[in-house]
TORLOTI-662704 format. One line per field, with one value per residue (C-alpha): residue in three letters; x negated, z negated, y. Coordinates in Angstrom, 2 decimals, decimal comma. Layout:
<nodes>
aa = [ALA / ...]
X = [X / ...]
Z = [Z / ...]
Y = [Y / ...]
</nodes>
This chain:
<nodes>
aa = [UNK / UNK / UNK / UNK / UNK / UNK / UNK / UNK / UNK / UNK / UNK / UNK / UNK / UNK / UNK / UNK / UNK / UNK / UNK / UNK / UNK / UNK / UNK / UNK / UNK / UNK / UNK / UNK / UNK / UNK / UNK / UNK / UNK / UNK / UNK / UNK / UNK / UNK / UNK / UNK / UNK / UNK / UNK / UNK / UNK / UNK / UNK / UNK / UNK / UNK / UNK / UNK / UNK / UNK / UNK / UNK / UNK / UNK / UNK / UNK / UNK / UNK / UNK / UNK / UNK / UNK / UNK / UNK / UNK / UNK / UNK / UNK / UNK / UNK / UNK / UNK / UNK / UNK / UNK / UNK / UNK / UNK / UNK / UNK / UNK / UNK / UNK / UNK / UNK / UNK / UNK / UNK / UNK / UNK / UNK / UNK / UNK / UNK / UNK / UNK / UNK / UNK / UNK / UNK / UNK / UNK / UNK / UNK / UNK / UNK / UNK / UNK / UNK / UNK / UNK / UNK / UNK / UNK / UNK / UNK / UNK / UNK / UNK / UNK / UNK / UNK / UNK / UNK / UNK / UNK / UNK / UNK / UNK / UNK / UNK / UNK / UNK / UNK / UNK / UNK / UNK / UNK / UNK / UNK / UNK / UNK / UNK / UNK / UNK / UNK / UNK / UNK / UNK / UNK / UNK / UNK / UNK / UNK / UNK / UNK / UNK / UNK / UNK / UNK / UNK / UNK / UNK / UNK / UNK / UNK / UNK / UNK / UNK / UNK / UNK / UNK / UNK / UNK / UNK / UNK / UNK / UNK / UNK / UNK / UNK / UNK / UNK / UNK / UNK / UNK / UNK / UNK / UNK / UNK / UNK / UNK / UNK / UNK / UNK / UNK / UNK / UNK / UNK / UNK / UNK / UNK / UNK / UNK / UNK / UNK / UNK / UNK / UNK / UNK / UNK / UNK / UNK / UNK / UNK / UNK / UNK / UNK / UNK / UNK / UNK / UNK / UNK / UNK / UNK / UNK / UNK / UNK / UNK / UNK / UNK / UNK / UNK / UNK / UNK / UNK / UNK / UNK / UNK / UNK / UNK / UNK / UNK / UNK / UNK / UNK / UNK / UNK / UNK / UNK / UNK / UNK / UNK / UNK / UNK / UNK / UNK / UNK / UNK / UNK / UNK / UNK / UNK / UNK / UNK]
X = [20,20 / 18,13 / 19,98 / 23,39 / 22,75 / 21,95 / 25,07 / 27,07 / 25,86 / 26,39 / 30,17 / 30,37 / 29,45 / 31,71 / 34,36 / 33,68 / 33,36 / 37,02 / 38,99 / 37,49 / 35,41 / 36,38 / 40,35 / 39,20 / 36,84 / 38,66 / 41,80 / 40,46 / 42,08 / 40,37 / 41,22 / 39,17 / 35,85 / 33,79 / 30,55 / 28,37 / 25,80 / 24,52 / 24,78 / 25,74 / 29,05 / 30,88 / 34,25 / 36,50 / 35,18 / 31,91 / 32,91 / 35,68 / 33,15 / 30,63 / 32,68 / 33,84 / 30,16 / 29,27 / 31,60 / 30,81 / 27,39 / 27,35 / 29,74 / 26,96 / 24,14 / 25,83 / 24,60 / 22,49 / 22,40 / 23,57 / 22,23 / 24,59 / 23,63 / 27,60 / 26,40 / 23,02 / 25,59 / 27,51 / 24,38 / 20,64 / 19,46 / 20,66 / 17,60 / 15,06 / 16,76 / 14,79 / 12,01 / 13,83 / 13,17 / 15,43 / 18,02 / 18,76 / 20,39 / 20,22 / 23,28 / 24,12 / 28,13 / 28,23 / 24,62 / 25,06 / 27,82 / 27,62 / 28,20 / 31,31 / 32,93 / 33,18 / 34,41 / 30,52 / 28,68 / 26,30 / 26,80 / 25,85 / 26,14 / 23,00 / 22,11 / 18,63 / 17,95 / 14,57 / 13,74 / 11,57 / 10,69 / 9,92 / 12,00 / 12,80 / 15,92 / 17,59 / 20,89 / 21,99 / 24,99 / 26,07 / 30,28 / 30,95 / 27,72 / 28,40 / 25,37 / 23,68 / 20,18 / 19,33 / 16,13 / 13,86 / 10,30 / 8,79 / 10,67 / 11,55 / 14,34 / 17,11 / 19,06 / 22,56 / 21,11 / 18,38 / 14,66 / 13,75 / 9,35 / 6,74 / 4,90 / 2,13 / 1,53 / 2,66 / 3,56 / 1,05 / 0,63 / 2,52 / 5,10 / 5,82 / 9,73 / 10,82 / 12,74 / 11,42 / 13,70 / 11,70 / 14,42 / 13,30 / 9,49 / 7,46 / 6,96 / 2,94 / 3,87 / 7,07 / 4,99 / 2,64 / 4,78 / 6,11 / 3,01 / 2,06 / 5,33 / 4,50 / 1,81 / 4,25 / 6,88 / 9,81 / 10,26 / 13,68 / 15,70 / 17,19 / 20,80 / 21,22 / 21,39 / 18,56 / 20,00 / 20,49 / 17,10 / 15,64 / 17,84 / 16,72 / 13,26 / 13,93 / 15,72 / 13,32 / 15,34 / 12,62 / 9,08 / 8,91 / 10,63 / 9,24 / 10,65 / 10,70 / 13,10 / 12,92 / 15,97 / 15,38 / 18,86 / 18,29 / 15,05 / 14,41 / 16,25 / 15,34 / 11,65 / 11,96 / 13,51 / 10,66 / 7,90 / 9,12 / 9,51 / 5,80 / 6,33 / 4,77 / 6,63 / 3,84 / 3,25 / 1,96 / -1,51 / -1,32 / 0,38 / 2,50 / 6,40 / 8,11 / 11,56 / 10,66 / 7,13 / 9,64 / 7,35 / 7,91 / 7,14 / 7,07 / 6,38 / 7,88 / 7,02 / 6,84 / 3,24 / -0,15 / -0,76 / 2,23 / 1,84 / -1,66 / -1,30 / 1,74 / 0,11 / -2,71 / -0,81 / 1,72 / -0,10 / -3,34 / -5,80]
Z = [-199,88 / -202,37 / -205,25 / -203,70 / -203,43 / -207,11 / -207,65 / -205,61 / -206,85 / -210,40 / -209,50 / -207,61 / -210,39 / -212,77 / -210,70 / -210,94 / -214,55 / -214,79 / -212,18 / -212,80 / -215,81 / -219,45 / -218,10 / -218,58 / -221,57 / -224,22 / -222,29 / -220,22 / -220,03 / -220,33 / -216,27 / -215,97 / -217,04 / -215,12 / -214,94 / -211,55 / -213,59 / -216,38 / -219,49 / -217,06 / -216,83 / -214,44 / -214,98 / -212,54 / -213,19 / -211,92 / -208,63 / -208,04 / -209,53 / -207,10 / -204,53 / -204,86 / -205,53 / -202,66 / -200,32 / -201,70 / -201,37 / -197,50 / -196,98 / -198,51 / -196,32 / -192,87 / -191,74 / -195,27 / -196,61 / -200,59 / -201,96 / -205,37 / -207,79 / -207,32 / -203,63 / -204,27 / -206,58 / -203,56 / -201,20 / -202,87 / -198,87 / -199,27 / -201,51 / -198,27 / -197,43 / -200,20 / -198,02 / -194,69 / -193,73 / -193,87 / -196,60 / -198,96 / -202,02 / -205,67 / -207,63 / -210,92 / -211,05 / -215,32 / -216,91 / -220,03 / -218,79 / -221,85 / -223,90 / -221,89 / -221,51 / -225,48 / -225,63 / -227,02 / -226,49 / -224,52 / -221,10 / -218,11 / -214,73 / -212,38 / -208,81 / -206,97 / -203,56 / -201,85 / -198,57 / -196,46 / -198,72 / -201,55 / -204,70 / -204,05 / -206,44 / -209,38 / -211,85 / -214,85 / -216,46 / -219,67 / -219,69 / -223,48 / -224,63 / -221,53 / -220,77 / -217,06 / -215,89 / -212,19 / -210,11 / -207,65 / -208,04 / -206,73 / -208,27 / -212,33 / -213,95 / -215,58 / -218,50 / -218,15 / -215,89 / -217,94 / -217,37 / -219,46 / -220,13 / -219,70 / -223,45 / -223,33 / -226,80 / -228,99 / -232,84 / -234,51 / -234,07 / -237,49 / -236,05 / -232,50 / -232,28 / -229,17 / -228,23 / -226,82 / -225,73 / -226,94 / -226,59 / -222,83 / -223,24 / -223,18 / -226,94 / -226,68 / -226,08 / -228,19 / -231,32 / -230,42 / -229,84 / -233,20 / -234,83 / -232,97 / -233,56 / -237,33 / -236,43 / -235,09 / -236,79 / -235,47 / -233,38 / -232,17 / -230,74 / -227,37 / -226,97 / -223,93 / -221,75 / -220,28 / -218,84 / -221,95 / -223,40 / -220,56 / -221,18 / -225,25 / -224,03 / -222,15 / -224,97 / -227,08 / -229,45 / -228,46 / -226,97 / -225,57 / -224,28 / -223,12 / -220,94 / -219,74 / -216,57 / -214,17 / -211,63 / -209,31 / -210,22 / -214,07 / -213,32 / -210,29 / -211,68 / -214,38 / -214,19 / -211,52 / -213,99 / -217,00 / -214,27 / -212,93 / -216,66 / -216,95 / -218,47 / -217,38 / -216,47 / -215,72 / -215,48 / -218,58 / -216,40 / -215,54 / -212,36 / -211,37 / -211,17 / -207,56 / -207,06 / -204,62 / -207,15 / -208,00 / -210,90 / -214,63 / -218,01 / -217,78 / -220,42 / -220,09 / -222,00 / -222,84 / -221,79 / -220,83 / -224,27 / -225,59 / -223,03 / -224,13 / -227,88 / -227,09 / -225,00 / -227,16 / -230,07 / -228,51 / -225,90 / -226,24 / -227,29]
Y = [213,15 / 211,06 / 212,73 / 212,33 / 208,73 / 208,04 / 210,17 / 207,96 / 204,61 / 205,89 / 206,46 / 203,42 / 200,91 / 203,35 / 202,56 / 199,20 / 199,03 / 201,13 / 199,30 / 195,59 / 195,22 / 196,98 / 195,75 / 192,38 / 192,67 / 190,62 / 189,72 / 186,47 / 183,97 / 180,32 / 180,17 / 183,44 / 181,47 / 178,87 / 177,07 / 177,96 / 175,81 / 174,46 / 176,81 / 179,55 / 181,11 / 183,41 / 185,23 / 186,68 / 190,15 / 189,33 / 188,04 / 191,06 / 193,49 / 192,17 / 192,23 / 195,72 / 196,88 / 195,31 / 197,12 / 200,26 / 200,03 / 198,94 / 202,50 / 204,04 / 202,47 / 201,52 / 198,02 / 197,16 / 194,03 / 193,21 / 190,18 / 189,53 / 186,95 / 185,60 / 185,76 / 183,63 / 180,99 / 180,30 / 180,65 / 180,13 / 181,03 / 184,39 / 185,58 / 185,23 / 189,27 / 190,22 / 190,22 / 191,55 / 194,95 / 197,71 / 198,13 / 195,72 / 196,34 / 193,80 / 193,28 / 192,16 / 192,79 / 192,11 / 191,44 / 189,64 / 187,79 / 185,06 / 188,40 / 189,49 / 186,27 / 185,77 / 189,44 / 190,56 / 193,65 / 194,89 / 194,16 / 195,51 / 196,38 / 196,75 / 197,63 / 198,06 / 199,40 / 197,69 / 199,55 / 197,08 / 194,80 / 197,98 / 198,39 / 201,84 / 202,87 / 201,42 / 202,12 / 200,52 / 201,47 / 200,19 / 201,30 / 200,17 / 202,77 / 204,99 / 205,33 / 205,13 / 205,36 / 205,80 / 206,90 / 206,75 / 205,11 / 207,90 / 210,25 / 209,53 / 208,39 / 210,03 / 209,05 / 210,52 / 212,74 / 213,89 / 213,07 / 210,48 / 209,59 / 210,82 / 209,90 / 208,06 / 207,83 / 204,61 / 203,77 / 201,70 / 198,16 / 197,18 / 199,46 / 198,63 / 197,49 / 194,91 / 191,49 / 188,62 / 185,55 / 183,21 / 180,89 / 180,12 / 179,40 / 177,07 / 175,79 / 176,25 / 179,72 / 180,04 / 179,35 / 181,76 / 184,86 / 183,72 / 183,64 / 187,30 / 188,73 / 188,87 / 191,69 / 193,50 / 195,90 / 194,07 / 191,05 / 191,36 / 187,94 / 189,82 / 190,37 / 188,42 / 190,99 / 192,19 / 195,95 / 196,57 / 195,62 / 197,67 / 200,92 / 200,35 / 200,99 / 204,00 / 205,45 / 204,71 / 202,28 / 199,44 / 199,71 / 196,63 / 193,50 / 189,98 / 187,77 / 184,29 / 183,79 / 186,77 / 186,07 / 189,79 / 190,80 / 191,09 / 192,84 / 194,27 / 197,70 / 197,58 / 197,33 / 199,80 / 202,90 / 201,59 / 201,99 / 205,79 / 206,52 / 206,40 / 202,32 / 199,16 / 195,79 / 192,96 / 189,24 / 187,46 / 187,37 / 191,27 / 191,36 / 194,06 / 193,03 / 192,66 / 191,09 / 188,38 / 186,73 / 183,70 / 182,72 / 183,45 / 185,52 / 189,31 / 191,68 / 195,21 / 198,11 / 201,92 / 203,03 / 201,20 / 201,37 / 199,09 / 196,94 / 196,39 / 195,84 / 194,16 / 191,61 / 190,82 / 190,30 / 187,98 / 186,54 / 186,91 / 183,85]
</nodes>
């Protein structure tokens, strides 16, 4: 049953990303693209992908609840399901929209499963790259179907690779992560998309990522696969990750290890 669901939520958001999203990548028109809010766009592949997601996802579960970020635009009260019990499932129809909408890669599409108020199951699927990880927190997470983790070990500190969107935080700490990122092997800017930044640690292209605003949809997944991959996704002060903690920072990474020398040299005093 539990692998038959991953299986099905994989197809779903590849039908999604067929039927709704690569048609439109680079053929929207300037009606196609809006403003929800400030700085923050939404295209009409977003709302039909949600939508379509949506429905597929409450065939799958009879009588669950999806909470969408298009959703939350339209209704903010719709994130207090996250704490409901039973069912509820996370969606981001097209992470990285700001990418997509100026005909950029990556993007993403992104769906976690919370049973009772317990991230339970997450997917990302990049369609561009083709490449989708799903699984179970109990249970690992596969990378195309293969098992992905398991290595606890980490590159030295002068070679540890990772992004941080430093763009959103606070300049106190903005000018620190600067000044620690220079210890590092590479301090990478982020692509502005944050499935993508999680599935680069999980192939191993990255070993870390920090980040500043943690809406549950970009994350909840995502930190979710790192974690049953044998990685860590924390608060800045060491706190493990849930969707519903509404405040900010979070630093994901490979191993305990990473996450360690990561922190200290970014973050630490």
């Amino acid at each position: 049953m539990a692998d038959t669901l991953l299986d099905d939520v994989g197809g779903l958001l590849r039908e999604a990303a067929d039927q709704v999203v690569l048609p439109l990548f680079r053929k929207l028109d300037e009606a196609d693209v809006s403003e929800k809010a400030p700085g923050e766009v939404v295209t009409v592949a977003d709302r039909r992908a949600e939508e379509l997601i949506s429905a597929g996802l409450r065939r799958l579960r009879p009588g669950s609840l999806v909470v969408g970020e298009e959703g939350v635009a339209d209704d903010p009260g719709l994130l207090r399901h996250l704490r409901d019990g039973g069912d509820v499932w996370l969606v981001d129809p097209v992470d990285g929209t700001a990418n997509f909408a100026a005909g950029r890669r990556p993007f993403a599409l992104m769906v976690a499963l919370l049973t009772d108020g317990r991230p339970t199951a997450g997917w990302i699927l990049d369609p561009l790259a083709d490449t989708l990880a799903a699984g179970w927190a109990d249970d690992g997470t596969l990378l195309n179907g293969r098992p992905v983790g398991g290595n606890g070990s980490a590159p030295s500190l002068g070679e540890l690779r990772g992004a941080a969107m430093t763009r959103f935080l606070p300049p106190e700490a903005r000018d620190r992560v600067r000044a620690g990122g220079r210890r590092l092997g590479e301090l990478l800017p982020g692509q502005h998309c944050a499935g993508r930044e999680y599935l680069d640690i999980l192939t191993g292209e990255q070993q870390f990522t920090l980040f500043w605003r943690t809406l549950p949809w970009d994350h909840a997944a995502g930190a979710l696969l790192v974690r049953a991959a044998g990685g860590v996704a924390r608060r800045f002060d060491g706190v493990d990750y849930h969707p519903v903690d509404e405040s900010r920072g979070l630093l994901v990474a490979a191993n305990e290890q990473v996450w360690a020398e990561v922190h200290d040299a970014l973050l630490g005093s």
